[in-house]
GUPA-236909 format. One record per residue: residue in one letter; y negated, x negated, z of N, C-alpha, C in turn. Coordinates in steps of 0.2 Angstrom, whole numbers, padded with zeros to 4 digits, always signed. Each point is the difference from the previous one (the first is absolute). Layout:
residues N
AYXZYXZYXZ/...
This chain:
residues 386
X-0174+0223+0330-0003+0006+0000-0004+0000-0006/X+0000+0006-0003-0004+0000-0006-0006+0001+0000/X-0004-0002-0007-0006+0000+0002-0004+0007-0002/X-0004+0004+0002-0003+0004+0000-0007-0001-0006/X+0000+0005-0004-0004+0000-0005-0006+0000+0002/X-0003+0006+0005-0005-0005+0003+0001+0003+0009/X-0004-0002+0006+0001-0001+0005-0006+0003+0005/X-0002+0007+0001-0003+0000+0006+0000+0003+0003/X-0004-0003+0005+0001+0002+0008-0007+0004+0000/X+0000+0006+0004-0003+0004+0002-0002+0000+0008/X-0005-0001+0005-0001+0002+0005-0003+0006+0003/X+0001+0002+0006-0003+0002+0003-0001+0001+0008/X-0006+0001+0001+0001+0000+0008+0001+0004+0002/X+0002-0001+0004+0004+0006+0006-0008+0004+0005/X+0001+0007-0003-0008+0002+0003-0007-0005+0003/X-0002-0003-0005-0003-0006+0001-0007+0002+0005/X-0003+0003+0000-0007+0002+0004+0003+0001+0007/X+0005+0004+0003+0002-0001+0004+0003-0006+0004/X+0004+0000-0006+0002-0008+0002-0001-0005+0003/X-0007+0000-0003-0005-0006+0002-0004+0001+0006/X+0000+0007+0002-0001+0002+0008+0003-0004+0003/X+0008+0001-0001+0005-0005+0006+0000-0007-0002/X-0002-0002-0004-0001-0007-0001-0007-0001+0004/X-0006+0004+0001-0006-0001+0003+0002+0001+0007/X+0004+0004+0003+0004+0000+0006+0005+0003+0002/X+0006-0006-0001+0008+0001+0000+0002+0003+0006/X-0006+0005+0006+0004+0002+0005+0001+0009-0004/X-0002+0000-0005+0000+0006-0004+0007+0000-0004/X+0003-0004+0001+0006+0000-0006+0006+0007+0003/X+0000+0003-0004+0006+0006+0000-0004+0004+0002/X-0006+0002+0000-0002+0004+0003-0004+0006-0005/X-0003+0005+0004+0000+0004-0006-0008+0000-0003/X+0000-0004-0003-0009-0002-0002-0001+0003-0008/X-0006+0002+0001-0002+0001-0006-0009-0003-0002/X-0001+0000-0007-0007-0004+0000-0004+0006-0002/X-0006+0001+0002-0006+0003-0002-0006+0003+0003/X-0002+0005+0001-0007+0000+0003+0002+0006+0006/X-0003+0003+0005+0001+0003+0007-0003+0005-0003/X+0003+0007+0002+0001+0007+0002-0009+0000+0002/X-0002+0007-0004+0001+0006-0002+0000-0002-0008/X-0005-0005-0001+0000+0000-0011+0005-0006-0001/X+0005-0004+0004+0003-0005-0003+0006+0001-0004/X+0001-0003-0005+0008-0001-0003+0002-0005-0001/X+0006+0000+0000+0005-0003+0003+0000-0005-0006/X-0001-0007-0002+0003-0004-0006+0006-0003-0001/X+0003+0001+0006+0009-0005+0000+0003+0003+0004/X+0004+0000+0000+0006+0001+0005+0005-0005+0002/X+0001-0003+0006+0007-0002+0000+0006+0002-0001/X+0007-0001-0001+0006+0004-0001+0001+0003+0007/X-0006-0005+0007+0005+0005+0005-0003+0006+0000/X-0006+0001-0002-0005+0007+0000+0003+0002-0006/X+0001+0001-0006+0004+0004-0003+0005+0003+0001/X+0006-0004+0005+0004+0007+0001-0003+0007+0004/X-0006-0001+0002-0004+0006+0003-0004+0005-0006/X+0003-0004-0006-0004+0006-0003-0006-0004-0003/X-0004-0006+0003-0008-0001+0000+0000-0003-0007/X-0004-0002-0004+0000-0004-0008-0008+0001+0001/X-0001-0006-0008-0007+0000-0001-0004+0005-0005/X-0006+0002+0002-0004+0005-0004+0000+0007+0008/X+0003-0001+0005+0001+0006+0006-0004-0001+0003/X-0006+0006+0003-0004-0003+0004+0004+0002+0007/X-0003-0008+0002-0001-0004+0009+0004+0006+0005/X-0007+0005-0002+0001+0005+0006+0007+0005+0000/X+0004+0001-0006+0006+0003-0004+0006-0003+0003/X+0000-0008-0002+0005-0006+0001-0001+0000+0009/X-0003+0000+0003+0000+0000+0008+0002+0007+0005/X-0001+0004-0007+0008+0006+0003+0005+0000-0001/X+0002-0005-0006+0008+0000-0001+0002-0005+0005/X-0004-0005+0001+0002-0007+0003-0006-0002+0006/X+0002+0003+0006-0006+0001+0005-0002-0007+0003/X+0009-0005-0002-0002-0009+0002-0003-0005-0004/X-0002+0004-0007-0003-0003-0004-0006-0005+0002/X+0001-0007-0004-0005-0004+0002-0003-0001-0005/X-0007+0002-0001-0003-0001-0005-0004-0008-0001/X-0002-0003-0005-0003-0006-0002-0003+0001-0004/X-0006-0004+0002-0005+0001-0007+0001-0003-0006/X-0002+0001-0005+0001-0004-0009-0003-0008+0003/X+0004-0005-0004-0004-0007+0002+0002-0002-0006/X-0006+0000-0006+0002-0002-0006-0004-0010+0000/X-0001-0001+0004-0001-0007+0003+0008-0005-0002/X+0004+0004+0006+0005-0002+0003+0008+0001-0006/X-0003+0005-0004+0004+0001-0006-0002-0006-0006/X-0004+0001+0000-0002-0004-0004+0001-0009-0001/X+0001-0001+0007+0004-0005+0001+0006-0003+0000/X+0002+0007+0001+0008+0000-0001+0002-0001-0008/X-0004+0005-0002+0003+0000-0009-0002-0009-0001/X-0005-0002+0000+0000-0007+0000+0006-0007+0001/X+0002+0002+0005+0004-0003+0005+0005+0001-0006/X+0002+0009-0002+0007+0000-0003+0000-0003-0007/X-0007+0000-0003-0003-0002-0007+0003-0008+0001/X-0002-0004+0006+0002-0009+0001+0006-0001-0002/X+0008+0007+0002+0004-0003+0001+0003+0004-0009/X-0003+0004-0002+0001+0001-0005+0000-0004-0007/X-0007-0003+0003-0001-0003-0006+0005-0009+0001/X+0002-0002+0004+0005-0004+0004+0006+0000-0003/X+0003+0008-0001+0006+0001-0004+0001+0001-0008/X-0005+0005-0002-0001-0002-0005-0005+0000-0006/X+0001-0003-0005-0003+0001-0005-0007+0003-0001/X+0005+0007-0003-0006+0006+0000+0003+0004+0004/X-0007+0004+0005+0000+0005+0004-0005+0004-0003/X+0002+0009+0002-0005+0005-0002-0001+0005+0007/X-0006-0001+0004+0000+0005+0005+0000+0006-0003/X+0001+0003+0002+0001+0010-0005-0005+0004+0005/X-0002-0005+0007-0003+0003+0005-0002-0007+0005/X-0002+0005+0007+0000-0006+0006+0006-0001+0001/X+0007+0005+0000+0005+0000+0004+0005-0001-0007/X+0001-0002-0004+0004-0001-0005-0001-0001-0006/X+0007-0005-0001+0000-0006-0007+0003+0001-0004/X+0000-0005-0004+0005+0002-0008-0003-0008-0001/X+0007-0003+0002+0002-0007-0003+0005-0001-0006/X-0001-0008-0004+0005+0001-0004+0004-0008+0001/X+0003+0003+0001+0006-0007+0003+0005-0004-0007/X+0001+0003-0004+0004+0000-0006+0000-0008-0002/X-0005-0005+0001+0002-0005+0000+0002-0004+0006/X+0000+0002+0004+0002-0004+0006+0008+0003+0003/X+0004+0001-0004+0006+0002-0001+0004-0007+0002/X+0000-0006-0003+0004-0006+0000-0003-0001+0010/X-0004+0000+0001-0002-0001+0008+0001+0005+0005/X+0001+0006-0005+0003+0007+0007+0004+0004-0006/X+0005-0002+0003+0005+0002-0006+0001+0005+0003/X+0001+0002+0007+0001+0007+0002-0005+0004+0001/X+0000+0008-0001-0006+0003+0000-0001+0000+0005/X+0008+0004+0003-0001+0000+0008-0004-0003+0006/X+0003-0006-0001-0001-0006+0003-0009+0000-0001/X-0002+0000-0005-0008-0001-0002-0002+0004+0004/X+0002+0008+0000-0003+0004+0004-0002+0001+0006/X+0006-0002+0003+0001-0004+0007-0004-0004+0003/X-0002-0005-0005-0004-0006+0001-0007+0002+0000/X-0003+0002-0004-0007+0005-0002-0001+0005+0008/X+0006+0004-0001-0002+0005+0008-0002-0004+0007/X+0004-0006+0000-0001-0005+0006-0006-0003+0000/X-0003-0001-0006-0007-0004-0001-0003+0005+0001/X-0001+0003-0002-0005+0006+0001-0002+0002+0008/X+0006+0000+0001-0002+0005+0010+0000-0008+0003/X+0001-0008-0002-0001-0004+0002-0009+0000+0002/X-0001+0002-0004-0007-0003-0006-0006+0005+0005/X+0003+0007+0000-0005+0003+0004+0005+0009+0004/X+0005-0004+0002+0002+0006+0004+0002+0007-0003/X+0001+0001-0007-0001+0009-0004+0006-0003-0003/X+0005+0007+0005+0007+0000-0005-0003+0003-0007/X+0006-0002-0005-0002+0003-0007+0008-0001-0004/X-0001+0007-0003+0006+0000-0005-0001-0002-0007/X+0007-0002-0002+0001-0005-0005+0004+0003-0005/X-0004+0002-0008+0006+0002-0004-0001-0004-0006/X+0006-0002-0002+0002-0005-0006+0003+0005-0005/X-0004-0002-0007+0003+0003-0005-0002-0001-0007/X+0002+0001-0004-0001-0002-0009-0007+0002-0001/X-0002+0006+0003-0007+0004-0001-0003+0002+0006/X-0006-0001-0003-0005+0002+0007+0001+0008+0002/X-0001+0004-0006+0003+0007+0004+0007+0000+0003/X+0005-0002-0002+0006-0001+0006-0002-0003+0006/X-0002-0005+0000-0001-0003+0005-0005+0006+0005/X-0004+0000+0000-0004+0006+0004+0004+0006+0002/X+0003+0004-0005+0005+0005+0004+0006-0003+0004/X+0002-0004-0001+0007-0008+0005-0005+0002+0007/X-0006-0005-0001-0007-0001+0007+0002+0007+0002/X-0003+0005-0003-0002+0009+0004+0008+0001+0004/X+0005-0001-0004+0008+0002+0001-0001-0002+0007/X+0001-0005+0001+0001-0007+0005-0004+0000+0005/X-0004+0002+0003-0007-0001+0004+0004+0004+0007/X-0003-0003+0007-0005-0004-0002+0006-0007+0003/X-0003-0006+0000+0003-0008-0001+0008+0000-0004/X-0003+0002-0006+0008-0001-0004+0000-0005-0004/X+0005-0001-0005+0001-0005-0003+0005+0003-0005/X+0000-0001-0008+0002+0003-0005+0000-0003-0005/X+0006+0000-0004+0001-0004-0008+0002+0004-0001/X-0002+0003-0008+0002+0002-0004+0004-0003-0007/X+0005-0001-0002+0002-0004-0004-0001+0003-0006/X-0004-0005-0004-0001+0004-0008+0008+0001-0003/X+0001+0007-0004+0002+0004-0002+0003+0005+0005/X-0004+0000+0007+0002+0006+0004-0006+0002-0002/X-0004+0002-0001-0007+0003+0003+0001+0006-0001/X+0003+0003-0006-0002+0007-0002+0007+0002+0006/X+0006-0001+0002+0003+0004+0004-0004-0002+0006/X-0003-0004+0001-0003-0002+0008-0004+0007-0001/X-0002+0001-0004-0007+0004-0001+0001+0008+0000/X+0006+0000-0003+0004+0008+0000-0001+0004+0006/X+0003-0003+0003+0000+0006+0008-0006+0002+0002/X-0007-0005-0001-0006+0004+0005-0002+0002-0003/X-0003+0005+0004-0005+0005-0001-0007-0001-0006/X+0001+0003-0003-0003-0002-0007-0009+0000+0004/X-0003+0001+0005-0006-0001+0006-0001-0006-0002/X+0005-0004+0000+0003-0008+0004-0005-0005-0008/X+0002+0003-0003-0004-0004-0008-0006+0000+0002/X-0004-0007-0001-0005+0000-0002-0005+0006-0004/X-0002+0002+0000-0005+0004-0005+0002+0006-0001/X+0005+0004+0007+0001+0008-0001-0004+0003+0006/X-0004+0003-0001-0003+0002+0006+0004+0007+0005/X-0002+0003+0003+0001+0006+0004+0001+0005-0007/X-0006+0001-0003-0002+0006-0005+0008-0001-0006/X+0001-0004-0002+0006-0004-0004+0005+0001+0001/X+0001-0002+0006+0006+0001+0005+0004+0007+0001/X-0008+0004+0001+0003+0008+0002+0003+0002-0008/X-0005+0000-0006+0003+0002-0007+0006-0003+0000/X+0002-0005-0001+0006-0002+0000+0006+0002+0005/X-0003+0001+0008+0008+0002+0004-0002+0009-0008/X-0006+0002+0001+0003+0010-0003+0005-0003-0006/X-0001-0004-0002+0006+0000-0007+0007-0003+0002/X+0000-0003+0008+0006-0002+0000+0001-0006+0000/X-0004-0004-0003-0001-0007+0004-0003-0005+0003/X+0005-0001+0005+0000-0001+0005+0000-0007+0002/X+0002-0005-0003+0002-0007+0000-0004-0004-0005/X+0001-0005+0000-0003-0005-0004+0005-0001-0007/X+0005+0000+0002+0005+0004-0004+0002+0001-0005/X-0004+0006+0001+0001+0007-0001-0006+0000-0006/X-0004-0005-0002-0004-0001-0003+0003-0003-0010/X+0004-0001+0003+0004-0004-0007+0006+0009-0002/X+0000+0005+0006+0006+0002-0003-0003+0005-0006/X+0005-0001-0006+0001+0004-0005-0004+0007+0001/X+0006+0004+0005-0006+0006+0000-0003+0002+0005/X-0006-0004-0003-0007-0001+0004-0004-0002-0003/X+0003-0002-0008-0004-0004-0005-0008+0005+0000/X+0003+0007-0002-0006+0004+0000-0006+0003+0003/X+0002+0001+0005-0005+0003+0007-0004-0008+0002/X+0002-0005+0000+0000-0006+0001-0006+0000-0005/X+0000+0000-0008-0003-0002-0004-0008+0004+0000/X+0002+0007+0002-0004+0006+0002-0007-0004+0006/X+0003-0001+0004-0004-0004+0005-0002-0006-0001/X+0003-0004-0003-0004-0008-0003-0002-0001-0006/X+0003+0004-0005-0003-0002-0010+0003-0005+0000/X-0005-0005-0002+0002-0004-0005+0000-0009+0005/X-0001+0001+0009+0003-0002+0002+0004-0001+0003/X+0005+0005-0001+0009+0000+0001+0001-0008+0001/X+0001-0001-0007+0004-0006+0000-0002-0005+0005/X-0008+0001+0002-0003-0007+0002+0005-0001+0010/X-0001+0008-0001+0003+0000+0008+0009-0002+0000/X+0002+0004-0007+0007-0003+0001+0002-0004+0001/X-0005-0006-0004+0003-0007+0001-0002-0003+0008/X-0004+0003+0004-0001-0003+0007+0006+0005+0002/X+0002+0004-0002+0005+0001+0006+0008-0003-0002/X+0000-0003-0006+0004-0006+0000-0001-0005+0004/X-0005-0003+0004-0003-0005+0003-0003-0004-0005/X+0000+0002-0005-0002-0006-0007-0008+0001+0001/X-0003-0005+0000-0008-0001+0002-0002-0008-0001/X-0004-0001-0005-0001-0008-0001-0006+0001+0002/X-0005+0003+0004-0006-0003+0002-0001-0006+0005/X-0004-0006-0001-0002-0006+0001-0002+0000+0007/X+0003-0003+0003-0005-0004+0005-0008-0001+0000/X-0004+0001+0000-0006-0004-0001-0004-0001+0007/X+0000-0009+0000-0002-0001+0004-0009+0001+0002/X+0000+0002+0007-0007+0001+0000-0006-0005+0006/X+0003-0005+0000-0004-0005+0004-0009+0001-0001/X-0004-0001-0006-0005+0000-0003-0002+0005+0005/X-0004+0001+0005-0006+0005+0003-0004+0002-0003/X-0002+0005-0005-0003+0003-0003-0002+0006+0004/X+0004+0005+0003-0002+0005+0004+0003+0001+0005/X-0002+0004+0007+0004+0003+0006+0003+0007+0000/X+0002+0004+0000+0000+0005+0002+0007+0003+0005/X-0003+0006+0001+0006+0004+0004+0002+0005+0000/X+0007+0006-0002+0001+0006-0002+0005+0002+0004/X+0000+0004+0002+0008+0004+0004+0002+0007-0005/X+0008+0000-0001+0000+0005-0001+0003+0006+0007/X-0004+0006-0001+0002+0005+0008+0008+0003-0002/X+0000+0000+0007+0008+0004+0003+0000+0006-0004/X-0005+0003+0000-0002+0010-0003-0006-0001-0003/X+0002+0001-0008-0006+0002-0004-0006+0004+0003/X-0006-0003-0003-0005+0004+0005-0006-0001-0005/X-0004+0009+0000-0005+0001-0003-0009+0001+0004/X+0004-0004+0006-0010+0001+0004-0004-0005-0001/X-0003+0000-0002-0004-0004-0004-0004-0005+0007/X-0002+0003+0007+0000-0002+0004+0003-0006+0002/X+0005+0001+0000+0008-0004+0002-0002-0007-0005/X+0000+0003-0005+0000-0006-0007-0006-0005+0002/X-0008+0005-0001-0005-0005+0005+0001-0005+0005/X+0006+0003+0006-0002-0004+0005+0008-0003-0001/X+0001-0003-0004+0005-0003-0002-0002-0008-0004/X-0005+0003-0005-0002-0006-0004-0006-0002+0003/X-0004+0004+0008-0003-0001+0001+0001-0006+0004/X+0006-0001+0003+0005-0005+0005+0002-0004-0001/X+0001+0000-0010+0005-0008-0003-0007-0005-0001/X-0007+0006-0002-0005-0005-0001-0001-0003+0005/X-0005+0002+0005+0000-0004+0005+0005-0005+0004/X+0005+0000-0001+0007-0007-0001-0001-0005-0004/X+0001+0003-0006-0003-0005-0008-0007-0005+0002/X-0004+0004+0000-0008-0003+0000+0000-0005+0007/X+0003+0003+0005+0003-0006+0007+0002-0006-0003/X+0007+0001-0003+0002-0004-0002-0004-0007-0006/X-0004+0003-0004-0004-0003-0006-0005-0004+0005/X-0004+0004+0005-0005-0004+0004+0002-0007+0003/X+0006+0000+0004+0004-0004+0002+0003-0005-0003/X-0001+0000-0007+0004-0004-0007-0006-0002-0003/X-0007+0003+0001-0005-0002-0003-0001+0002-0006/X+0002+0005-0001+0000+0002-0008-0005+0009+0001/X+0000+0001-0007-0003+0007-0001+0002+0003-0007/X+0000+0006+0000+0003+0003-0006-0004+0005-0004/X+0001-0004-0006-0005+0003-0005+0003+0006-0004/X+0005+0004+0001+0002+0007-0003+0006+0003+0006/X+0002+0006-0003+0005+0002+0006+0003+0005-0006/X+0008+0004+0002+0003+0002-0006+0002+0007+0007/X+0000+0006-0001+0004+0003+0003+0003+0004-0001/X+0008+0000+0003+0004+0004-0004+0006+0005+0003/X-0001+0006-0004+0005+0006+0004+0006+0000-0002/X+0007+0004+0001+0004+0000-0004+0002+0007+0002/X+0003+0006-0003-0001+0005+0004+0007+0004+0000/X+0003+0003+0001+0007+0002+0002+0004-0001-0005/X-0001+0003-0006+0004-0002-0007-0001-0007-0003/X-0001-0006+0004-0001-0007-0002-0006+0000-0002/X-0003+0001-0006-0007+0000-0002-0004-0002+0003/X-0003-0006-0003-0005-0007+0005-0007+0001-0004/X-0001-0001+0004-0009+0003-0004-0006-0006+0005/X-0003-0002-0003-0007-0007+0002-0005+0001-0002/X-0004-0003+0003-0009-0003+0001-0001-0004+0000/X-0004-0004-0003-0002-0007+0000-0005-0001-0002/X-0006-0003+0006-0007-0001-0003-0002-0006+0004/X-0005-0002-0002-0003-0005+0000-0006-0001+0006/X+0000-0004+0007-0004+0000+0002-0009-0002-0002/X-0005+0003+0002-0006-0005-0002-0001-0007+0001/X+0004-0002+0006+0000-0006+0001+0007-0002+0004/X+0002-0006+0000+0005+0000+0004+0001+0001+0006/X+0004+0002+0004-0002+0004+0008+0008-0001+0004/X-0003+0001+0007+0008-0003+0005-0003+0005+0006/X-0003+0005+0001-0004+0004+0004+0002+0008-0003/X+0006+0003+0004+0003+0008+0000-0007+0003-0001/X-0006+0001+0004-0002+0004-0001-0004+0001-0004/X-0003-0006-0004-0003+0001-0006+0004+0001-0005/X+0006+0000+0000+0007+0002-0005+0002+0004-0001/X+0000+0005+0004+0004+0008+0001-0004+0002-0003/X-0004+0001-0002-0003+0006-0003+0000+0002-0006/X+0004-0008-0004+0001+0001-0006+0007+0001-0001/X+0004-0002+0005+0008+0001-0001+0001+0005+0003/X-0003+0006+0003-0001+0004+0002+0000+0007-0003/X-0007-0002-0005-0002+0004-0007+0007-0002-0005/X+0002-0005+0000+0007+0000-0006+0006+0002+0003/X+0001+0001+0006+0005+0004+0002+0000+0008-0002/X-0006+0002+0002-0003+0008+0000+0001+0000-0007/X-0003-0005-0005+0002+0003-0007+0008+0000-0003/X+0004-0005+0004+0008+0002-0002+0002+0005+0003/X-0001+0003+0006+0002+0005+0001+0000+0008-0004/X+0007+0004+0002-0001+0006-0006+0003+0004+0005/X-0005+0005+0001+0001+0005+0006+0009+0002+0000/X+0002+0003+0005+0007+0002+0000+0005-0004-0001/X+0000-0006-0004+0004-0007+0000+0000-0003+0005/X+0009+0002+0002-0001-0007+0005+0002-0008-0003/X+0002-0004+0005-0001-0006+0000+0006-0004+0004/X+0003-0002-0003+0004-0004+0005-0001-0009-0001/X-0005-0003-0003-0001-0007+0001-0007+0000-0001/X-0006-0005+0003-0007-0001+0000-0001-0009+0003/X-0003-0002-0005-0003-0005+0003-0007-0004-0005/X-0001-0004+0005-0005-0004-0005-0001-0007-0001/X-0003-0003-0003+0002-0009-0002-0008-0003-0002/X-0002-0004+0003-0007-0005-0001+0003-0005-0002/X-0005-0001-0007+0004-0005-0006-0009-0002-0001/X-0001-0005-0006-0002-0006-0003-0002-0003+0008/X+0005-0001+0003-0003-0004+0005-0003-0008+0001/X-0004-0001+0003-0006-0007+0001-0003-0003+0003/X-0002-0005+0004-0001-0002+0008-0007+0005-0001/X-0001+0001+0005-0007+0006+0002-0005-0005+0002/X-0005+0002-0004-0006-0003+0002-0004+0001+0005/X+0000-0007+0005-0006+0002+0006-0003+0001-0001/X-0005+0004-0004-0006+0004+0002+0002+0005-0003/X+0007+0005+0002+0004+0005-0002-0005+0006+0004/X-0001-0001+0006-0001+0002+0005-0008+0000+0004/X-0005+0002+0002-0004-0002+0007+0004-0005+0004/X-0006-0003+0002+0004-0005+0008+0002+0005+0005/X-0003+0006+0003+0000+0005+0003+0009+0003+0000/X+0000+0001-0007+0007+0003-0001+0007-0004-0002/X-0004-0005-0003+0004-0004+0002+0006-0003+0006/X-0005-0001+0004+0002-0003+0007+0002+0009+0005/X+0000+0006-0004+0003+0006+0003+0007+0001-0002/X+0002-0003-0007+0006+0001-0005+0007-0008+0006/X-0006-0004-0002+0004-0007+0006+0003+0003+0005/X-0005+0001+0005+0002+0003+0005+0005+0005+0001/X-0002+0007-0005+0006+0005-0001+0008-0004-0001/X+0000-0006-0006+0004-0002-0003+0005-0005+0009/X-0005-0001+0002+0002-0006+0005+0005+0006+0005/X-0003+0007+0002+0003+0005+0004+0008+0001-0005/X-0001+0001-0007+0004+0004-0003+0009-0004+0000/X-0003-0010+0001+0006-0002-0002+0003-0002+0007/X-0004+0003+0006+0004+0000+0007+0002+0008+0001/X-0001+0004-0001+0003+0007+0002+0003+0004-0005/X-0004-0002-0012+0004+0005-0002-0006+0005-0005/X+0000+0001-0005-0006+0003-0003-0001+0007+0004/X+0003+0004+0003-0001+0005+0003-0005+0001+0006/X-0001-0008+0002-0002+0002+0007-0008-0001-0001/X-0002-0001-0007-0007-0002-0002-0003+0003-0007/X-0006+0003+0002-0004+0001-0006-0008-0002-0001/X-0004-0001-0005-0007+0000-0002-0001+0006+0003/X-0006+0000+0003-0004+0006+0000-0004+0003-0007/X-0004+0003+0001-0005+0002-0005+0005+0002-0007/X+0006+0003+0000+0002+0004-0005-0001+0006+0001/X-0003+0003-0004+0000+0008+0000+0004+0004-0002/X+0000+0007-0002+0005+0006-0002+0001-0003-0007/X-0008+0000-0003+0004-0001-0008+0004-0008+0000/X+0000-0004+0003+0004-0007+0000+0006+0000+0002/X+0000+0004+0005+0010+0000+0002+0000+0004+0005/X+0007-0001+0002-0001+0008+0004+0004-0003+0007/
């Protein structure tokens, strides 16, 4: 078998939040669950594939989703038990290879390229990876192998959910030909619709002749840059990221959305997760980045610098709160949002009062038997979070 100039595998989990409900209790398997908070203000953050054929996805609110799907079992977020599991799959990862790059909680970018003499088949690699994985902690996950990490990602999305895919370098560009030019990396909706008005429709359809021009008209002077990913040709690196420097967490929504509400109590629900999770680790964070991305791609951030280092939501919100409020541009919507605690550092015991102290433990003690939902501090007011 010949040797591949370079080799990687791509994961992902198979609706991982959910997922991990039925690993938390497997008498839920096939059933139609979705994760998020309870009817009248809740939205939905997961869906399973059996509540998607109902129509349900994430970003619907609770009480929407329990009219299309009246058997719906809802579960609350348990970024405890997540965070566990990404661990679990970081052990077998770093196991197999080399370098890994998580891209998220639920998905990698390994580079296998020299471990070719010991797993000469891709296949066979893949196989063996998917096995360890649901060995390791129960979450099927699909597997795409290819020359480039954008190929590999559109193989993964092709494939889903528990597939398994090789793409053999010098296919990429006809592997790539048929789907829906959506399917690339970095076309959003807005993109997608100029491009079906001119006719193209494929991924394709991107390289055709004529199209050079309406094509040119809508990208400038990065045509060419797109062109060459839609040959599958992309030499971007691996970069491993073991080194704990920051936390964070971002989803993007099913349906761009400009409520500014929505967004609050979005980033108001990753913090409180994060800061759980830092307490628990013994750590505290001394800045925070927040960041939009809004229907036409365009990602826009905040980054400021705590007074002191801090593991406590609610003396945090107010500042990634105010940095949210100033990224936002009325009428824009939004289809990605999240936030990330960085120059992370053990938190100093006298962080806190004794007082508040032993209220944060305690909350922390309730959060990692029920779930960050099921608890909060008191004493936040309107201007603190909503």
């Amino acid at each position: 078998m010949a040797k591949w100039p370079r080799l990687i595998v791509f994961g992902d989990v198979d609706a991982m939040f959910a997922s991990a409900a039925v690993v938390a209790d497997p008498s839920l398997a096939g059933k139609p669950v979705a994760v998020g908070g309870p009817p009248p203000r809740g939205i939905i953050a997961a869906a399973s594939y059996a509540v998607r054929a109902y129509g349900v996805h994430s970003a619907m609110p609770t009480a929407h989703a329990l009219k299309l799907c009246p058997n719906l079992i809802l579960v609350p977020p348990d970024r405890p038990l997540y965070s566990r599991l990404h661990e679990q799959m970081r052990q077998v990862t770093d196991r197999f290879f080399p370098a890994t790059e998580w891209s998220s909680i639920d998905e990698f970018y390994a580079d296998a390229t020299d471990l070719q003499l010991l797993h000469p088949d891709p296949a066979a690699l893949g196989r063996t990876v998917k096995d360890a994985l649901f060995e390791a902690t129960g979450l099927r996950c699909t597997i795409a192998i290819a020359a480039s990490k954008i190929v590999a990602k559109v193989a993964a999305d092709a494939h889903k959910p528990g597939g398994l895919a090789v793409i053999e370098p010098g296919t990429e560009a006809a592997f790539l030909a048929p789907r829906p030019v959506k399917s690339l990396p970095g076309i959003g909706p807005k993109t997608a619709d100029s491009l079906d008005r001119i006719g193209a429709r494929t991924i394709g359809d991107l390289l055709e002749p004529r199209f050079e021009s309406p094509l040119h008209r809508i990208w400038g002077k990065r045509l060419p840059i797109i062109q060459m990913l839609a040959r599958g040709m992309d030499d971007d690196p691996v970069v491993p990221d073991r080194e704990r420097k920051s936390t964070g967490h971002e989803t993007t929504f099913e349906h761009d959305t400009d409520d500014p509400a929505f967004l609050e109590k979005t980033l108001r629900g990753f913090l409180s997760e994060l800061t759980h999770e830092l307490r628990v680790e013994g750590l505290a964070a001394g800045s925070f980045t927040v960041k939009l991305k809004d229907s036409t791609h365009r990602l826009t951030t905040k980054q400021h610098h705590f007074p002191k280092p801090l593991n406590d939501d609610p003396m945090m919100w107010r500042d990634i709160r105010a940095a949210l409020q100033s990224l936002m541009v009325p009428r824009t919507k939004y289809r990605l949002a999240g936030v990330t605690l960085s120059d992370l550092a053990p938190a100093n015991a006298g962080l806190f009062d004794q007082r508040r102290s032993k209220a944060l433990a305690a909350m922390d003690a309730i959060i990692e038997k029920h779930g960050t939902k099921s608890i909060g501090l008191g004493g936040i007011n309107e201007e603190e979070g909503p």
